[in-house]
C-alpha positions, -999 to 999 in steps of 0.1 A, spaced: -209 -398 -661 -214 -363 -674 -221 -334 -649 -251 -314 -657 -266 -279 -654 -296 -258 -661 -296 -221 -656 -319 -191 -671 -302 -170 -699 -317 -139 -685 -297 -133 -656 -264 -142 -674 -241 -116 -668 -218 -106 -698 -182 -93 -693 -168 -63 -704 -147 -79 -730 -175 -99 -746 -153 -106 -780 -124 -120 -754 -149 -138 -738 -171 -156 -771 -137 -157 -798 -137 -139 -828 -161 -168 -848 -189 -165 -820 -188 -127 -818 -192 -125 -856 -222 -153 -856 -236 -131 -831 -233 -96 -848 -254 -113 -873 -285 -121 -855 -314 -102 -868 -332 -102 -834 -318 -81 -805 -335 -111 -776 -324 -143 -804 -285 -127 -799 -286 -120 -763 -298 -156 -762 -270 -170 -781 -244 -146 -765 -257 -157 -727 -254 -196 -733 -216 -191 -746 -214 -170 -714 -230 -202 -692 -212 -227 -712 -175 -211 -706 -183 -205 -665 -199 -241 -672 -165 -255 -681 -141 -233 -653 -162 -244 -627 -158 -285 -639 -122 -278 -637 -116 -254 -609 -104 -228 -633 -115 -188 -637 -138 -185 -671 -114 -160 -682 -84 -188 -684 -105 -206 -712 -104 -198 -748 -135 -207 -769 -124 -239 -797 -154 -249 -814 -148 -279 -837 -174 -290 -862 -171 -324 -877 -179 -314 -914 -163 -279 -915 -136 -282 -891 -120 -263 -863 -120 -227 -858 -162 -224 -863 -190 -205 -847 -209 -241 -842 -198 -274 -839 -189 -298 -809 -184 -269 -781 -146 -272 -768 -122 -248 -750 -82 -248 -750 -70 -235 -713 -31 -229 -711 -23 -230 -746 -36 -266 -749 -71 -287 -754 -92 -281 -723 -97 -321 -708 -134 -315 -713 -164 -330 -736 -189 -307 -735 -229 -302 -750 -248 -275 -746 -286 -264 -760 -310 -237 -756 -350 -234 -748 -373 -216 -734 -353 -189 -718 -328 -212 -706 -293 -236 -714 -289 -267 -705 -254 -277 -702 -235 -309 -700 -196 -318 -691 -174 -348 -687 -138 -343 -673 -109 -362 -684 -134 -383 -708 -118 -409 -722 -105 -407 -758 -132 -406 -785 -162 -399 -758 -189 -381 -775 -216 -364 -759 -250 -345 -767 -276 -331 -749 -306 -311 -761 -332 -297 -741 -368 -290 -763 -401 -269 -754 -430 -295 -757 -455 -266 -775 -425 -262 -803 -431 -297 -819 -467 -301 -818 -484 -292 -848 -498 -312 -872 -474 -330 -904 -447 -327 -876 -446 -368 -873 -444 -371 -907 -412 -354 -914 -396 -364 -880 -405 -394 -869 -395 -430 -882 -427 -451 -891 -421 -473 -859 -420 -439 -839 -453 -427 -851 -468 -463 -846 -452 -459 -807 -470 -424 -802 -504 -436 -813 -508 -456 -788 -497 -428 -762 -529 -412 -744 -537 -380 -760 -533 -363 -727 -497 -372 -732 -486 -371 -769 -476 -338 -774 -449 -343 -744 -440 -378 -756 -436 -364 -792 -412 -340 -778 -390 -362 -759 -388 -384 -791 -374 -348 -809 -350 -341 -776 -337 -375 -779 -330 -376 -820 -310 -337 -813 -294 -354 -788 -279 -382 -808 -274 -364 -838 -256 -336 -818 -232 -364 -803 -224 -380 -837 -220 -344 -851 -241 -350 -881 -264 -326 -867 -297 -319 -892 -279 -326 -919 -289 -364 -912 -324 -365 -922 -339 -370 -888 -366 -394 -896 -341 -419 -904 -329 -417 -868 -353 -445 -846 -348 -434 -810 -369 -456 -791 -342 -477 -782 -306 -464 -793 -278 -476 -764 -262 -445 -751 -293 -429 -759 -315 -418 -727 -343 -393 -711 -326 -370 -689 -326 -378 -650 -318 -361 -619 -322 -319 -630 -357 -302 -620 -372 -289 -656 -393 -262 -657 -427 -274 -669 -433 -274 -708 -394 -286 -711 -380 -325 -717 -344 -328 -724 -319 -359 -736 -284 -370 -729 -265 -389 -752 -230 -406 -751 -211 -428 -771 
């Protein structure tokens, strides 16, 4: 079962060495960001993710060297599947990791076993409702599910459907590349709400393995 954590991206502390710390790929991605707060953002969840991972496997951060791996471009990227090597070899970690609100939620499973794939995705309920959003997102049995959700709760229902889709597309690592609304996630096995970590209100996340 994957470990999980949520922390706030403002009180992230950044080493001196930030390049060391990110890799050359992520310091470059982040060099690029337009918005001082978007790259702080981006910078402090690599931050969280790395201590993330050191303290799954009783490491120090520092031992860690960031090996992102994305299934279409390959290894060696600024995105993709989040991985680590430690020691001059693959770090025995599967790892997911996504940002809202202010804050990271991150997810880990040590020694998985070979081929385990995991996503997690945490999404700000305000961010998805606005009107035409269904239409482009949601499968036609989706949108027939959330009409018959009381208004009082659609806008959070809509938004775990959304955190539940990124999840699953993050842990086949087609990402949206896959035309989400293609993607029924009412029932998907491996597919499921995320239990047991205190969300700040406004937030619904999704954890998915396979």
């Amino acid at each position: 079962m994957p470990v999980f954590a949520l922390r706030r991206l403002g009180g992230v502390p950044l080493p001196d060495d930030i390049l060391k710390a990110l890799g050359e790929p992520a310091y470059q991605r982040a060099s690029r960001f337009a918005n001082p707060a978007d790259r702080d953002e981006f910078v402090a969840g690599r931050i969280s993710l790395q201590e993330f991972a050191g303290s799954l496997l009783d490491v120090e951060p520092t031992r860690l060297v960031p090996a992102y791996d994305c299934p279409q471009c390959g290894p060696g990227q600024d995105h993709g599947r989040p991985g680590f090597t430690l020691d001059g070899g693959p770090a025995p970690l599967a790892l997911s990791a996504s940002r809202a609100s202010g804050w990271v939620l991150l997810a880990g499973v040590v020694h998985p076993p070979e081929g385990l794939r995991l996503g997690v995705d945490l999404e700000t309920v305000a961010r998805v409702d606005f009107d035409g959003f269904d239409n482009v997102a949601l499968t036609e049995n989706e949108q027939r599910y959330l009409l018959t959700v009381p208004d009082v709760r659609r806008a959070a229902e809509r938004a775990r459907l959304w955190a539940r889709k990124e999840a699953w597309l993050k842990m086949t690592g087609e990402g949206l590349r896959h035309n989400p609304a293609g993607v029924d996630v009412l029932d998907l096995a491996g597919l499921s709400d995320l239990g047991g970590v205190d969300l700040p209100g406004g937030l619904v996340a999704a954890v998915a393995l396979g």
